[in-house]
C-alpha positions in Angstrom: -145.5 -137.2 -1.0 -142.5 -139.4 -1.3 -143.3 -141.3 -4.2 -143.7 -137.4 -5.9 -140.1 -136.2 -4.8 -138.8 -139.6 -6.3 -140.0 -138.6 -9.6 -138.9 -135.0 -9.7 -135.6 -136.5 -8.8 -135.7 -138.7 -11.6 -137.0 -136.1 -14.0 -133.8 -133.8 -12.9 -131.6 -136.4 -13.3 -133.1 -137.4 -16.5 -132.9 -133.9 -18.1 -129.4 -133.6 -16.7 -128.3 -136.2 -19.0 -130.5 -135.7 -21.9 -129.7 -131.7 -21.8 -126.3 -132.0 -23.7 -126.8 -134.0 -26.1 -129.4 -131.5 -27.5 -126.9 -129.0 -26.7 -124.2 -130.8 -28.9 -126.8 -130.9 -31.7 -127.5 -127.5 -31.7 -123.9 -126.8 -31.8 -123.4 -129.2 -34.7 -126.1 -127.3 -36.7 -124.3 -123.9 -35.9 -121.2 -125.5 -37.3 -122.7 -125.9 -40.9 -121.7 -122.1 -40.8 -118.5 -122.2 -39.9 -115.4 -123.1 -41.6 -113.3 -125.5 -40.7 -109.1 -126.0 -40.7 -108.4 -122.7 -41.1 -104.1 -122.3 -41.8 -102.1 -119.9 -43.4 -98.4 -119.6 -44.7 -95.8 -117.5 -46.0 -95.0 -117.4 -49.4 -92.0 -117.4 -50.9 -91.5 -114.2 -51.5 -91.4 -114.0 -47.8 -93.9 -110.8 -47.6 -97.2 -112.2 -48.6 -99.2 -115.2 -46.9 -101.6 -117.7 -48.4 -105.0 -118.4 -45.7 -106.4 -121.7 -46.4 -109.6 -122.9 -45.2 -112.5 -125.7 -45.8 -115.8 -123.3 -46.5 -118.8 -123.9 -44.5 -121.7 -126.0 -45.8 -124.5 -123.4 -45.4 -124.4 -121.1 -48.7 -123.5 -116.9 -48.7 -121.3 -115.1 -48.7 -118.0 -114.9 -46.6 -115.9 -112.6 -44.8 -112.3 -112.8 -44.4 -110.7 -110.8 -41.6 -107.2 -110.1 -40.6 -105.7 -108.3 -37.5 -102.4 -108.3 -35.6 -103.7 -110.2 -32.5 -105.8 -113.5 -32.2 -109.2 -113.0 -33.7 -111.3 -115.3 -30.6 -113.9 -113.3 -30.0 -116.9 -111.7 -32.0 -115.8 -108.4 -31.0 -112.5 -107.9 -31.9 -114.0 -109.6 -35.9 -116.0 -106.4 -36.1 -112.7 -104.3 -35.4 -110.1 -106.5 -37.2 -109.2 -105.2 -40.7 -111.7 -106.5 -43.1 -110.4 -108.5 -47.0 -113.1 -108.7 -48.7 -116.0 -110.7 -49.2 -116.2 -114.0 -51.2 -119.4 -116.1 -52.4 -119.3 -119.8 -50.4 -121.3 -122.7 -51.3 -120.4 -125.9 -49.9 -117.8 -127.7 -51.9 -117.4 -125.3 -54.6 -117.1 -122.5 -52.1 -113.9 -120.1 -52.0 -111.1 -122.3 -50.4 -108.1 -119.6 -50.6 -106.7 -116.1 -50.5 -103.4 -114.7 -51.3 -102.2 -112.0 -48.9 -100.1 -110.1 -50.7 -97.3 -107.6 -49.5 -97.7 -107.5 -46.3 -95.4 -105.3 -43.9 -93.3 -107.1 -41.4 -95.2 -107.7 -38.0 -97.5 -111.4 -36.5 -101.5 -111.6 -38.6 -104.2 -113.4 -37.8 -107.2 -114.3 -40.0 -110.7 -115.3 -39.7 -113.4 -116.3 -41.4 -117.6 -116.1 -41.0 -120.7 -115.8 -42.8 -121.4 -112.5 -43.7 -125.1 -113.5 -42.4 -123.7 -114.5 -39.3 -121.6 -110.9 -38.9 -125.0 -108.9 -39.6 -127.0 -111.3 -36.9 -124.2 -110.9 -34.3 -124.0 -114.6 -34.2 -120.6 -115.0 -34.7 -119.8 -118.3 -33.2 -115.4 -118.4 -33.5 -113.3 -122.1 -33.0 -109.7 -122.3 -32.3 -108.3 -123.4 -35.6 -111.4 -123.8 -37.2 -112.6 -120.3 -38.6 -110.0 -118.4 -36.9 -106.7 -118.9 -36.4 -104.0 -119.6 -33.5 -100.5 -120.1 -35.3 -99.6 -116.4 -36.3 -98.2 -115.9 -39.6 -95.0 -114.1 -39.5 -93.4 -111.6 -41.6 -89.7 -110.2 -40.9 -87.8 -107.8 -41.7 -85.6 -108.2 -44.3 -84.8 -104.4 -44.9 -86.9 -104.2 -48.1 -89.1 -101.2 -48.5 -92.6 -102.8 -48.8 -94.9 -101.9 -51.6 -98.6 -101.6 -52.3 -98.4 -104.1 -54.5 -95.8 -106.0 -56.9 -94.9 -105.8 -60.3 -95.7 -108.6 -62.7 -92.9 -110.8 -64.2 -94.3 -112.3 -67.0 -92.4 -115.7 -67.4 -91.4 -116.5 -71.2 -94.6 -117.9 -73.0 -94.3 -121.1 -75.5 -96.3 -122.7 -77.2 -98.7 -124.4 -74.8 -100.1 -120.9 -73.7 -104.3 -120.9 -74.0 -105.5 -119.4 -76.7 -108.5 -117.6 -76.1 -109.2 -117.7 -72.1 -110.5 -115.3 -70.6 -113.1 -113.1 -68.3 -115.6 -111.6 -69.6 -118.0 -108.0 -68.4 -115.2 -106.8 -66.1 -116.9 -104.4 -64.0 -116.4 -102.4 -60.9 -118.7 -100.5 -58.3 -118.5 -98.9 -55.2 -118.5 -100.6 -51.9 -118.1 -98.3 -48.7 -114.8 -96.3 -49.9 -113.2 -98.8 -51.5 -113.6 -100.4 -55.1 -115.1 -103.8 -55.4 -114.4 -105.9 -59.2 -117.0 -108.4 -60.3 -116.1 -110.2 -63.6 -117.5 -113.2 -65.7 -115.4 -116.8 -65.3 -114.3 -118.3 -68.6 -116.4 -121.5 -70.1 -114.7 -124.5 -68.1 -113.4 -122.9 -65.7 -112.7 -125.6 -62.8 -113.1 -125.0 -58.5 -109.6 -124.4 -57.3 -107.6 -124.9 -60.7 -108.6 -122.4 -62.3 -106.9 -119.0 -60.8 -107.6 -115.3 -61.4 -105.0 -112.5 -61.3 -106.2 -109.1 -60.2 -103.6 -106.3 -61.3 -104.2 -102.1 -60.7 -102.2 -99.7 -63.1 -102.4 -95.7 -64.1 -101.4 -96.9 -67.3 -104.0 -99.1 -70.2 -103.1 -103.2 -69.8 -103.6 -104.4 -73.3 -100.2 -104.7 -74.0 -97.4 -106.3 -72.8 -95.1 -103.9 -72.0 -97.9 -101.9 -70.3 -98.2 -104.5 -67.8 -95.3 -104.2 -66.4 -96.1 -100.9 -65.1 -98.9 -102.8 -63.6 -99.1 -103.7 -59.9 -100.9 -107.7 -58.5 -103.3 -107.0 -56.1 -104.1 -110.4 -55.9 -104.9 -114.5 -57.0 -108.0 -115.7 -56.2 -109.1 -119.4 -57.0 -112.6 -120.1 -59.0 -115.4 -119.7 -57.7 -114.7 -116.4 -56.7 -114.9 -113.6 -59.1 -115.1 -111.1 -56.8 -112.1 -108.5 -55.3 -112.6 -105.9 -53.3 -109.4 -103.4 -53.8 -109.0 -101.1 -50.1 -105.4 -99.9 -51.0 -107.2 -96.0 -52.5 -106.3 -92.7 -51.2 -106.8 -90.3 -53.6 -108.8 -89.2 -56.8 -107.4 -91.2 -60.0 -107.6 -92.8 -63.7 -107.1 -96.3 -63.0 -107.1 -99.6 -64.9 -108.3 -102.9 -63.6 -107.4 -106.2 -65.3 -108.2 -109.8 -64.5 -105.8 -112.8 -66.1 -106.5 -116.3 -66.1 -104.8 -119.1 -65.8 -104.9 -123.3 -65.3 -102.7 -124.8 -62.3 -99.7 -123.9 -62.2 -99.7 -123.2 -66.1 -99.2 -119.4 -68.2 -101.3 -116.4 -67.4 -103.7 -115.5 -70.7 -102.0 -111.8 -71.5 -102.4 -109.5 -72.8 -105.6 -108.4 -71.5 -108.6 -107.3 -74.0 -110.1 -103.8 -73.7 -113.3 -103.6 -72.2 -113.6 -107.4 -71.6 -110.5 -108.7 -68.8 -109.4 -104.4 -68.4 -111.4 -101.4 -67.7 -110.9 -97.8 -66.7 -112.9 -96.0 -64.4 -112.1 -92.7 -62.4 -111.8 -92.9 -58.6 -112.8 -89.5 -56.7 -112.7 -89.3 -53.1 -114.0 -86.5 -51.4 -111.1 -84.9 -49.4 -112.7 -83.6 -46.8 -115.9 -86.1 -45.8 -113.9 -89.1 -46.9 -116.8 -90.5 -49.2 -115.7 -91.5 -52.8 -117.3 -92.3 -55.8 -116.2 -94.9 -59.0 -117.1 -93.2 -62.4 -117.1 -95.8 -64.9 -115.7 -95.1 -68.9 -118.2 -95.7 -71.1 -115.9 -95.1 -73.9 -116.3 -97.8 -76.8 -114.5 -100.2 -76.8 -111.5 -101.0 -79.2 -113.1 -102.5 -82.8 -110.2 -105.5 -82.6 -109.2 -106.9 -79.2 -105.6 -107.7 -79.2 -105.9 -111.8 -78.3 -103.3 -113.6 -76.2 -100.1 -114.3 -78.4 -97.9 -117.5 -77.8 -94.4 -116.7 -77.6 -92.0 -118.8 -79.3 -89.1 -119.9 -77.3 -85.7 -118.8 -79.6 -83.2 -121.2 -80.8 -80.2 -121.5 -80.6 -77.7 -118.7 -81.5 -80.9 -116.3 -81.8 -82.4 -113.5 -80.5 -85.8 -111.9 -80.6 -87.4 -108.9 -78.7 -91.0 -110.3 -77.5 -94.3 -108.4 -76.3 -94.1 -105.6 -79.2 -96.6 -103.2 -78.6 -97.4 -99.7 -79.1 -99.6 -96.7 -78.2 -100.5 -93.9 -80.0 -99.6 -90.2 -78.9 -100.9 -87.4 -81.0 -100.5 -87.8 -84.4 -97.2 -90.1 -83.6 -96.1 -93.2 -81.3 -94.3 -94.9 -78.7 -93.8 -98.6 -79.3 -91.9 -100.5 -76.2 -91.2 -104.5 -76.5 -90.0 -106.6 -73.9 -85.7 -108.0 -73.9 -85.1 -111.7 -75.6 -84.0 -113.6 -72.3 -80.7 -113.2 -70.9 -80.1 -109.4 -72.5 -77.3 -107.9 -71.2 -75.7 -104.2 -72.0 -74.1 -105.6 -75.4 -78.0 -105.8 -77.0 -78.2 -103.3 -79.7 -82.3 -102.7 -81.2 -83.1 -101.6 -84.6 -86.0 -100.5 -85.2 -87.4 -100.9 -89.0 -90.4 -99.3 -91.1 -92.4 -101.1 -94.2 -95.3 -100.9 -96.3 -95.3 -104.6 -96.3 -95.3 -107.4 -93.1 -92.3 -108.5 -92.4 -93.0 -112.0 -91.8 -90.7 -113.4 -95.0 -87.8 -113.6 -92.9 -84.9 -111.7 -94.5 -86.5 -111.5 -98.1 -88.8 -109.4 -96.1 -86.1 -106.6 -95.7 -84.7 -107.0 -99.3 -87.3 -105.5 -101.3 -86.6 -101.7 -101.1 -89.8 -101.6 -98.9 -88.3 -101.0 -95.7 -86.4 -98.4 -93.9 -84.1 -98.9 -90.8 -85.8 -96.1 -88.6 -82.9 -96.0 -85.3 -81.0 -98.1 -83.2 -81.6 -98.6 -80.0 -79.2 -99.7 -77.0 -80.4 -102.3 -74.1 -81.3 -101.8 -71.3 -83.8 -98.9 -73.5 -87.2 -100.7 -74.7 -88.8 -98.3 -76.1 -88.8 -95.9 -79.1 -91.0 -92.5 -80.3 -91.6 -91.3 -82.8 -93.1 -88.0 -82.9 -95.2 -87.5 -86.3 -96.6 -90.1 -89.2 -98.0 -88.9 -92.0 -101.4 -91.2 -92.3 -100.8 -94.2 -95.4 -102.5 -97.3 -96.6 -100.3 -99.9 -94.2 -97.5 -99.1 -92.2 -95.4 -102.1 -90.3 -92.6 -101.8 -87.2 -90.4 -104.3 -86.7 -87.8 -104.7 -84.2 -84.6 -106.5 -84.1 -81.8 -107.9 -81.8 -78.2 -108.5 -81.7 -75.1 -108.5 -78.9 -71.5 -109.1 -79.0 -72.2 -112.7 -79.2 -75.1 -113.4 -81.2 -75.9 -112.0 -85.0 -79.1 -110.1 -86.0 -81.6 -112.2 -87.2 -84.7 -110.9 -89.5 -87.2 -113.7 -88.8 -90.1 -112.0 -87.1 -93.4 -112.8 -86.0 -96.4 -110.4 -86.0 -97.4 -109.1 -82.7 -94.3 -110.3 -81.3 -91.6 -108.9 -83.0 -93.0 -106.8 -85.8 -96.7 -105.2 -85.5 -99.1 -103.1 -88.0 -99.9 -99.9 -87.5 -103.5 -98.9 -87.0 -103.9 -95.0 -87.6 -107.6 -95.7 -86.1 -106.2 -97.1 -82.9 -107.1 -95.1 -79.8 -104.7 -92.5 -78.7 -103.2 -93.1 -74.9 -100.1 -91.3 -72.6 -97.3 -93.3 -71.8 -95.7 -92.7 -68.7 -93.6 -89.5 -68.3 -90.8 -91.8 -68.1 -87.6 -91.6 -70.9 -88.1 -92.5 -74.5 -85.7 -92.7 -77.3 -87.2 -90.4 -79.8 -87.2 -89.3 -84.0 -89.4 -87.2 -85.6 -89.5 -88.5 -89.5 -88.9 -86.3 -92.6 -91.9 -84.7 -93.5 -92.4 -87.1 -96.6 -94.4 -89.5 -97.3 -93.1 -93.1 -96.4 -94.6 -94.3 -99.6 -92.3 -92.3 -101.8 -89.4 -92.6 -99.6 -89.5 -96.0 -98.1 -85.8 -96.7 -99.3 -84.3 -94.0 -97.6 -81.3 -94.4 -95.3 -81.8 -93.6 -91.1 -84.7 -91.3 -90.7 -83.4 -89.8 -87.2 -81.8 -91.7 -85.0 -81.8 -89.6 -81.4 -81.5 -92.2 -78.7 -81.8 -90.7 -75.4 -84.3 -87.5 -75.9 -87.5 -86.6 -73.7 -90.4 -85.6 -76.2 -90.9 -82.0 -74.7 -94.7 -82.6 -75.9 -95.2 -85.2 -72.6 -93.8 -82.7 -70.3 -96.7 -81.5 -67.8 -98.3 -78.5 -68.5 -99.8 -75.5 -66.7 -103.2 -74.5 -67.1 -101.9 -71.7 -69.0 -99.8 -73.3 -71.4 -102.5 -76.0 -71.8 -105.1 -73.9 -72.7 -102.8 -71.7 -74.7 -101.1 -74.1 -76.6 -102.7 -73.3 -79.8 -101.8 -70.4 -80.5 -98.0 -71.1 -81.7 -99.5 -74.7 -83.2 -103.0 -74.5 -84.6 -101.5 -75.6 -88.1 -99.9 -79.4 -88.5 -99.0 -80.3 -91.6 -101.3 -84.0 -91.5 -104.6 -81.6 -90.4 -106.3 -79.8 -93.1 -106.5 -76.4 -92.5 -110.2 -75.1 -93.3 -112.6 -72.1 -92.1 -114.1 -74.3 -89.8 -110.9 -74.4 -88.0 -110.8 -70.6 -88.2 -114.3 -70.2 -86.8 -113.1 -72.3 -84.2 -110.3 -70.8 -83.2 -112.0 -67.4 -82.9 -114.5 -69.1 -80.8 -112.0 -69.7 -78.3 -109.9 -66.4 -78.4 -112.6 -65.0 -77.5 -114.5 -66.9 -74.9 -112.7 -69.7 -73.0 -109.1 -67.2 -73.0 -110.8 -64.3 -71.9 -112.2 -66.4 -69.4 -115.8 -66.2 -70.5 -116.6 -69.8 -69.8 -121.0 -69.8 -69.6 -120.4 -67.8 -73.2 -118.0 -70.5 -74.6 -120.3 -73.8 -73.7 -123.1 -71.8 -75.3 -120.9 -71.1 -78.5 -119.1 -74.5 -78.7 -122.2 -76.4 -78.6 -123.5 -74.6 -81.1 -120.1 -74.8 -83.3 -120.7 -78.7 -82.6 -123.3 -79.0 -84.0 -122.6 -78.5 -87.2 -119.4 -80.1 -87.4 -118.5 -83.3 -88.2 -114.5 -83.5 -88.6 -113.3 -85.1 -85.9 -110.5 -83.4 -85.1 -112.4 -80.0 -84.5 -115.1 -82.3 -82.9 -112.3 -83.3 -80.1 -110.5 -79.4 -80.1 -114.1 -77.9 -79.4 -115.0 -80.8 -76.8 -111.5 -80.3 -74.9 -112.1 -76.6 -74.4 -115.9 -77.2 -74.1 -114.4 -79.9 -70.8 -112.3 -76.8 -69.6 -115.6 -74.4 -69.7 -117.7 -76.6 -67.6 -114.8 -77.5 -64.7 -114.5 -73.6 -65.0 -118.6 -73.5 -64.9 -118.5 -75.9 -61.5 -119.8 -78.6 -63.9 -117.2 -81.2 -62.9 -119.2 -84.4 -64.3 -120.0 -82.2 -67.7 -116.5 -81.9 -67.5 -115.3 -85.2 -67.2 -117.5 -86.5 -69.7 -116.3 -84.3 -72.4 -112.9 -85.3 -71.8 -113.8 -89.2 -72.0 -114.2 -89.1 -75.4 -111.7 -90.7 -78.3 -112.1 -87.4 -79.9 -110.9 -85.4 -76.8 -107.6 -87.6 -76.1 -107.1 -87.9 -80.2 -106.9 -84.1 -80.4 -104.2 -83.7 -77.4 -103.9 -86.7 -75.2 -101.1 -85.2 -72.9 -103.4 -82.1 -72.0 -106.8 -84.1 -72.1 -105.1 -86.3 -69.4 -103.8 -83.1 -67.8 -107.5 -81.8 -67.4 -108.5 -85.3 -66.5 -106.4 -84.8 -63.3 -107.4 -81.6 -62.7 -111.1 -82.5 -62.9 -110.9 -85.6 -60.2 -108.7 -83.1 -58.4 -111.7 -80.8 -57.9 -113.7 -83.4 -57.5 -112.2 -84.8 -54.5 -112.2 -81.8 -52.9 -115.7 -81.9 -51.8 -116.8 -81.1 -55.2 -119.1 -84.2 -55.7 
C-alpha cells in the first residue's frame, strides 16, 4: 500500500512537470495564426497612420480591426470597427495598411484570421496581433475629410510605360463595396503599391483626377479594398494606380481596365444596399500613361490636356506648368493638322487661336462643333516673365479630337466658355478669335427639373449638326403624346416599337431617354436604369441623362429595390 502511494506521487509529480511543456507546444502551434510585431505610426500628413505587422504563417485571409480603446480581448475584436479583409500567406502575406484621414482622437488596431474570428478562437498578444502604443492624432484645427485629393507630382521621363491592373471589379460585401482587381506582370511583395481613389466624376484623364479622392495604398499581394465610407445612392468611379517604391503612379487610368463605374443604391429605410455594375462598352482606345517632359529653361508648358465631351461640344481642362502664378495667360488654339512641328505647326493658315484664358482657370468649353475629318486643340503658356512657346506634345499639351469619344458631365463647377461660328472649321480655319468669353457658366449644365427635362424639346428639337427627318417627327409625336401627357405604360409600348425600326443613333438615344423616364414612371426602376446606361442615352443629352440617373438611384434607395 505504500509502495502504490509512492508511485501515484511520482506520476503527479511527473505530469506536473511534463504538463507545460505540452502546454507551450500547443501554444506555439496556435501562434502559426497569429501575427507577430504589430506597430503603427503617424504619417506625415499628421491625420493618417500606417499599421505594420509580420503576417501569420498559417494561410487565409485576415482581418484588420481598429477601435478607440486597446483591442485585448476577443470581445471587444468583434465590436471594434472592422478595415477590411486582406489574403495572408506566409511571407508573401499582406504586411501593411495605410489609415487614411483619420479624425483627431487615440486608435488601436488588431489583426486575426478571419478563420479564427468565425471559430471564436481568437487568441490576442500584447504587441503581437494587437497593439499597446496608441496611435495619436491631434488636433490641428483642420476640417477632416473622407478622403484626400491626389497631387500628382510632375512626371519625367522614367515614368512606366504600360503598368497596370487589370478586370477591376467591385461587388457587394454587407453595406459596403468591396474592389478586387488583377496585379500587373512582375509585380513584387511589398514594392509594388496600389492606389485606391473614389470620384463622381470618370478617371481617365488627368485633370479628372484631381476631382478624385485616395481611399487608400495597399502593398502587393493584396488586391483587395473594401470601401465603408457610403451613405447614400450614387454614380461612382473606382480606380486603382500602380506604382514601384517610392517611384511615379502609372496615370491616367484606362476605362474599364484600372477605373469602373458602378451605381451604389442603399435602401433608405432597411439600410440594405446594392452595387449595380456598368456594363457599358468599354472605350475602343484606352488612353495609356503619358510621360511628362520636365520644361527647360525659360519655358512653359500646360501638362495633363484632356477633354470630355458634352453634347455635341466640349470641355477640355489641362493641368498649370509648375510654379504658375496669376501672370499665366492660356491660349487655346484649333487645327486640322497636329501640332507637333513646333512653331511651323502654327504657320500654315491651318490653325485658329480659339480664346485666351487667364490662370488660375484650367479649363475651356466650347459649346457646339460641327463634325470634320480631324480636329486638334492645343494649349499654350506665357506670364510676365516667360514668352509663349509653340512646342507641344500630343496628349500633353495639344490632343485630337475624337467625335466618337463617349459623351460625359463635368462637374457643375465654372468653365470659360465659346460657342463657334456656325461654319465649318474647314473653310474657315484662318479666321481670327472665334469667341473668346472667359468667365461664363454654360446654362445647358445648370440642373434641371423634371419638367424642364422632359420638356426640353420642345423649343430645341432642331440643331443644326442633326439631320432633321420624319423619323424625328414620328418621334416627337410619340412623345407629345404619351410620355407628356403622362401616359407612361402607352409610351414604353410605342417607343419600343419606334425602336425597332430605327437605327440612327441619335433618335435611338432620344427614344431610349424617354423610354428610361416611362419605366421609373412605370415603378420599373432597373428598366429604368438600364436604358439610361447606354452611350446613346448620355450622347443624346448627357446633363439630363445624368439628371434621371440621380433620380432613378434616388427612388431606388428609398425602399424601391
Amino acid at each position: 500500500m505504500v509502495l502504490s502511494l509512492k508511485k501515484w506521487i511520482v506520476a503527479f509529480i511527473t505530469m506536473a512537470l511534463v504538463f507545460p511543456l505540452f502546454a507551450d507546444t500547443s501554444l506555439d502551434d496556435a501562434r502559426t495564426s497569429l501575427a507577430k510585431g504589430i506597430r503603427g505610426n503617424v504619417l506625415n500628413d499628421r491625420k493618417s497612420a500606417i499599421i505594420s505587422w509580420e503576417p501569420p504563417k498559417e494561410e487565409g485571409e485576415i482581418i484588420i480591426a481598429r477601435s478607440n480603446s486597446v483591442i485585448d480581448s476577443p470581445e471587444k475584436l468583434y465590436i471594434a470597427d472592422s478595415l477590411g479583409r486582406y489574403k495572408s500567406g506566409g511571407a508573401n502575406g499582406t504586411r501593411n495598411y495605410y489609415d487614411y484621414n483619420l479624425k483627431p482622437g487615440t486608435y488601436y488596431y488588431a489583426v486575426a484570421l478571419v478563420s479564427d474570428v468565425r471559430k471564436r478562437e481568437v487568441k490576442l498578444i500584447a504587441n503581437q496581433n494587437y497593439t499597446q502604443i496608441p496611435v495619436k492624432i491631434d488636433d490641428n484645427g483642420d476640417t477632416p475629410e473622407v478622403g484626400v485629393n491626389p497631387l500628382f507630382p510632375a512626371l519625367d521621363n522614367s515614368h512606366s510605360e504600360g503598368l497596370s491592373v487589370t478586370d477591376i471589379k467591385a461587388s457587394l460585401e454587407r453595406k459596403n463595396v468591396r474592389l478586387d482587381w488583377t496585379p500587373p506582370n512582375g509585380a513584387t511583395s511589398g514594392r509594388t503599391i496600389y492606389t485606391i481613389y473614389r470620384s463622381t466624376s470618370p478617371l481617365t484623364t488627368l485633370p479628372l483626377m484631381q476631382k478624385a479622392i485616395k481611399l487608400a495604398e495597399v502593398s502587393h499581394p493584396t488586391h483587395t479594398f473594401l470601401d465603408q465610407g457610403l451613405e447614400r445612392s450614387q454614380t461612382l468611379f473606382y480606380g486603382v494606380s500602380v506604382k514601384e517604391g517610392t517611384g511615379p503612379e502609372t496615370l491616367p487610368l484606362i476605362d474599364k481596365v484600372s477605373t469602373l463605374r458602378i451605381f451604389y443604391v442603399k435602401d433608405s429605410n432597411s439600410g440594405n444596399a446594392e452595387v449595380i455594375a456598368d456594363d457599358t462598352p468599354a472605350k475602343t482606345e484606352a488612353t495609356k500613361p503619358t510621360a511628362i517632359p520636365v520644361d527647360a529653361p525659360g519655358t512653359m508648358h500646360v501638362r495633363g490636356v484632356g477633354y470630355e465631351r458634352v453634347g455635341r461640344g466640349v470641355v477640355m481642362s489641362w493641368l498649370p506648368p509648375d510654379g504658375a502664378d496669376e501672370s499665366v495667360v492660356y491660349s487655346v488654339y484649333a487645327s486640322t493638322k497636329p501640332l507637333n512641328q513646333g512653331a511651323s505647326s502654327f504657320g500654315a493658315g491651318t490653325v485658329v487661336k480659339v480664346a485666351t484664358i487667364e490662370h488660375p482657370k484650367t479649363n475651356f468649353f466650347i459649346k457646339e462643333l460641327k463634325e470634320m475629318e480631324s480636329l486638334y486643340f492645343g494649349i499654350t503658356a506665357k506670364s510676365n516673365a516667360v514668352s509663349e512657346d509653340f512646342n507641344l506634345k500630343e496628349n500633353v499639351s495639344y490632343f485630337r479630337y475624337d467625335f466618337g469619344k463617349d459623351l460625359s458631365v463635368p462637374s457643375n463647377t465654372e468653365v470659360a466658355e465659346t460657342t463657334p461660328n456656325k461654319q465649318d472649321l474647314t473653310s474657315k480655319i484662318d479666321e481670327p478669335n472665334l469667341n473668346q468669353k472667359n468667365d461664363l457658366i454654360p446654362a445647358d449644365l445648370r440642373p434641371l427639373t423634371e419638367d424642364e427635362s422632359l420638356r426640353f424639346d420642345e423649343a430645341n428639337s432642331n440643331h443644326s449638326t442633326v439631320g432633321y427627318n420624319l423619323s424625328e417627327e414620328d418621334l416627337n409625336r410619340i412623345i407629345r403624346e404619351t410620355v407628356l401627357r403622362k401616359k407612361y405604360e402607352t409610351g414604353i409600348f410605342r417607343l419600343e416599337q419606334f425602336l425597332a425600326q430605327e437605327k440612327n443613333s441619335h433618335l435611338q438615344g432620344k427614344a431610349y431617354f424617354y423610354l428610361a423616364v416611362s419605366y421609373l414612371k412605370s415603378g420599373e426602376n432597373r428598366k429604368a436604369l438600364r436604358y439610361l446606361m447606354k452611350r446613346e442615352t448620355k450622347s443624346f443629352s448627357p446633363e439630363r441623362t445624368e439628371f434621371w440617373t440621380n433620380q432613378t438611384l434616388e427612388k431606388m434607395g428609398r425602399g424601391k429595390l
